[in-house]
C-alpha positions in Angstrom: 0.0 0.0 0.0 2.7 2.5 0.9 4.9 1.3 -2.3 1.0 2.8 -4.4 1.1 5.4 -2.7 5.0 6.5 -3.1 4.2 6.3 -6.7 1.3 8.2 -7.0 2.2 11.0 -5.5 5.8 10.8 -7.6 3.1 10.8 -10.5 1.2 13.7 -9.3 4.2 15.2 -8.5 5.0 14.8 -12.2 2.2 16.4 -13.8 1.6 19.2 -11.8 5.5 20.0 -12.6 4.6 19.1 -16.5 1.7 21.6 -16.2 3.3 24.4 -14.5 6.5 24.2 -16.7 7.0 27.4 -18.8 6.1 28.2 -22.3 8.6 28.1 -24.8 8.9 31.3 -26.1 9.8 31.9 -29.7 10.3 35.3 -31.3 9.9 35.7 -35.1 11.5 38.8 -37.0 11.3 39.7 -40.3 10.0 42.5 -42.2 6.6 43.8 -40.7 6.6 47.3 -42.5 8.2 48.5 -45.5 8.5 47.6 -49.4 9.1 44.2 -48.2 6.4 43.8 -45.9 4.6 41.0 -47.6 7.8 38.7 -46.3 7.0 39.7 -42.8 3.0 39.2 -43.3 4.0 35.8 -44.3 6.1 34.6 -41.6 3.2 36.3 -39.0 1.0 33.4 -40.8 2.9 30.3 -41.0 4.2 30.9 -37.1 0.9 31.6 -35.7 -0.4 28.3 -37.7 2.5 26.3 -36.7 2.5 27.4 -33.1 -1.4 26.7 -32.8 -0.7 23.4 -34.4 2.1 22.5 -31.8 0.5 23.4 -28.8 -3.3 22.0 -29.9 -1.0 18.8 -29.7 0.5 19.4 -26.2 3.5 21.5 -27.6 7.2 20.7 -27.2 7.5 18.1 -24.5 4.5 19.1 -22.6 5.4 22.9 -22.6 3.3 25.2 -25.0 5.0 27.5 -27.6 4.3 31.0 -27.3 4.6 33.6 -30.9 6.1 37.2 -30.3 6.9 39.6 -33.4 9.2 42.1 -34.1 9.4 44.5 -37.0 12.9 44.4 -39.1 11.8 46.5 -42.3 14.3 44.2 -43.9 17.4 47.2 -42.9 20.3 46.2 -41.2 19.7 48.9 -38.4 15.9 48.3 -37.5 17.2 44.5 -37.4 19.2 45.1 -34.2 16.1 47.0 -32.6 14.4 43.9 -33.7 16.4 41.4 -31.5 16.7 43.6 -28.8 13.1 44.2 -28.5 12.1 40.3 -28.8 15.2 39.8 -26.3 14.9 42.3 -23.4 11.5 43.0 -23.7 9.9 39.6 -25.1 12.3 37.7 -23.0 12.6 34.8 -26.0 14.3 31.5 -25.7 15.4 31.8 -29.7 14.8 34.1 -32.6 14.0 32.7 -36.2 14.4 35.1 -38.7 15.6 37.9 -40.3 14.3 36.4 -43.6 16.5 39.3 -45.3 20.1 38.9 -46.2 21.0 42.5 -44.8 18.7 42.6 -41.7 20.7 38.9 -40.9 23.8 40.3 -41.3 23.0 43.6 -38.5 21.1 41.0 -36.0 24.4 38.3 -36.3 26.3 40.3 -33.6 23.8 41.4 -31.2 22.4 37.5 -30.5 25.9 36.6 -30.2 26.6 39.8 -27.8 22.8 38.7 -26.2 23.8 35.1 -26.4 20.2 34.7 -27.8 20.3 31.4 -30.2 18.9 32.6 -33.7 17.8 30.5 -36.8 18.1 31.8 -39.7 14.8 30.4 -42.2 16.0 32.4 -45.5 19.2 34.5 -45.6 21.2 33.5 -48.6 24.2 35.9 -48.7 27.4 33.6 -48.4 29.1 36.1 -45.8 26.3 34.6 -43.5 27.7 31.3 -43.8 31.2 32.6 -43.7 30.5 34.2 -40.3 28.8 31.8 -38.2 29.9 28.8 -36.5 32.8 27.7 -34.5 35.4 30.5 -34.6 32.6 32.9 -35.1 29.2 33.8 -34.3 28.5 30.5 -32.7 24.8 32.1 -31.7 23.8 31.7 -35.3 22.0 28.9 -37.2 21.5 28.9 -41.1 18.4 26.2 -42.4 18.3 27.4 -45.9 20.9 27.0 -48.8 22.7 30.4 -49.3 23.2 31.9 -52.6 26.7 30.6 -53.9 25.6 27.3 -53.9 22.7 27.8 -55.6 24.9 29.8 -58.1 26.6 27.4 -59.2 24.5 24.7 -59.3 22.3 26.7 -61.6 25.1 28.4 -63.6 25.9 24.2 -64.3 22.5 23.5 -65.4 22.8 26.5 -67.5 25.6 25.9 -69.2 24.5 22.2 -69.7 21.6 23.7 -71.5 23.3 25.8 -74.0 23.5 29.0 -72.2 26.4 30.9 -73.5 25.6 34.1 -71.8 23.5 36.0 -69.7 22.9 39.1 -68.1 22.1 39.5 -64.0 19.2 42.0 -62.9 19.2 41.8 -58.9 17.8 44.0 -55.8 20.1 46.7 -54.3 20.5 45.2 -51.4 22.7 42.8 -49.3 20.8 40.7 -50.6 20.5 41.0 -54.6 24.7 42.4 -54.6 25.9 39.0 -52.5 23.5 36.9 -55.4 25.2 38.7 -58.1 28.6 38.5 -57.0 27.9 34.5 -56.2 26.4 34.3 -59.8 29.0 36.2 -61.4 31.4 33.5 -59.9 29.4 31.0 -60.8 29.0 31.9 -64.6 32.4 32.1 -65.0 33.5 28.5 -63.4 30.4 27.0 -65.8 32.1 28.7 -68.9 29.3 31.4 -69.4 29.6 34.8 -70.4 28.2 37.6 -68.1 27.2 40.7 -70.2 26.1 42.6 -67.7 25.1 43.2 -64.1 21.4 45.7 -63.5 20.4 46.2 -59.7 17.0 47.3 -59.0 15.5 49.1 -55.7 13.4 47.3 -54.1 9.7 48.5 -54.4 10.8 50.4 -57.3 7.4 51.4 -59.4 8.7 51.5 -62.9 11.5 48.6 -64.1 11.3 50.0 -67.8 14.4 51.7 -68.0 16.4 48.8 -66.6 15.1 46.4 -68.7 15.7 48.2 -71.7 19.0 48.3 -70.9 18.8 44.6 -70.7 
């Protein structure tokens, strides 16, 4: 009878420490406001899916996920208010974001200065990669392929396909100038000319003079 009752209450014991764990708090940034605010509208979507999802199924061993957002504008600068906000204020476990190449780049050394883990869902300039990790910004996780890899795996296909030259037209950003520079390297390794390079702004309301350059 004692041994039953030992192991209840060890039970009890467990679940009532199961239900009073803490939420798992997760902060999302990304581009809220802006020309690039569809990105951010986006990633407000899929997390508030995903967390509802998780947590209708009992969450992360037994402790429920919990959604904060911050606003990056996809700029290096607003990126580091971003991560301070969801950091300080929100009081996250991790960040996943910036989903923009430059707003990555400004966050990488204030989670490492925080010591705030942060995924990173979509950033593809290669400096990202070449920063992070052991013997850098060990704070910083990449999930998506970045842009000289792709480079060159589509330059080959290209050039496997007859290409014999091209022409680049990318965003001025971190973004679009660390895609051309991988694809520039990547056209010349596969053998295919690169006439030219065009850079657009980003939310710019008329492309006509850039693509008659083109």
């Amino acid at each position: 009878m004692r041994l039953v009752l030992t192991v209840a209450t060890l039970l009890l014991m467990a679940v009532s420490a199961g239900a009073q764990a803490p939420p798992i708090r997760i902060g999302f940034a990304s581009a809220m406001s802006g020309p690039a605010a569809i990105t951010g509208e986006g990633v407000r979507w899929g997390a508030t899916l995903a967390v509802e999802e998780i947590n209708a199924k009992g969450g992360v061993m037994g402790r429920k996920l919990e959604a904060f957002f911050a606003d990056n504008k996809a700029q290096p600068g607003e990126a580091i208010s971003a991560v301070r906000k969801l950091a300080d204020v929100d009081q996250v476990d991790v960040i996943i974001g910036q989903t923009h190449s430059g707003a990555c780049l400004g966050a990488m050394p204030v989670v490492k200065e925080l010591g705030v883990p942060m995924v990173i869902e979509a950033c593809s300039h290669p400096q990202i990669r070449a920063l992070s990790g052991k013997g850098g910004n060990e704070w910083t996780f990449r999930v998506a392929l970045d842009d000289e890899i792709m480079a060159y795996t589509f330059a080959r296909y290209m050039a496997r396909q007859g290409v014999k030259s091209s022409s680049i037209l990318a965003m001025n950003n971190d973004f679009g100038r660390g895609a051309a520079n991988a694809y520039d390297a990547g056209f010349k390794k596969a053998g295919i000319k690169l006439l030219s390079t065009e850079f657009f702004d980003p939310g710019q309301p008329d492309y006509r003079p850039v693509l008659t350059r083109l």
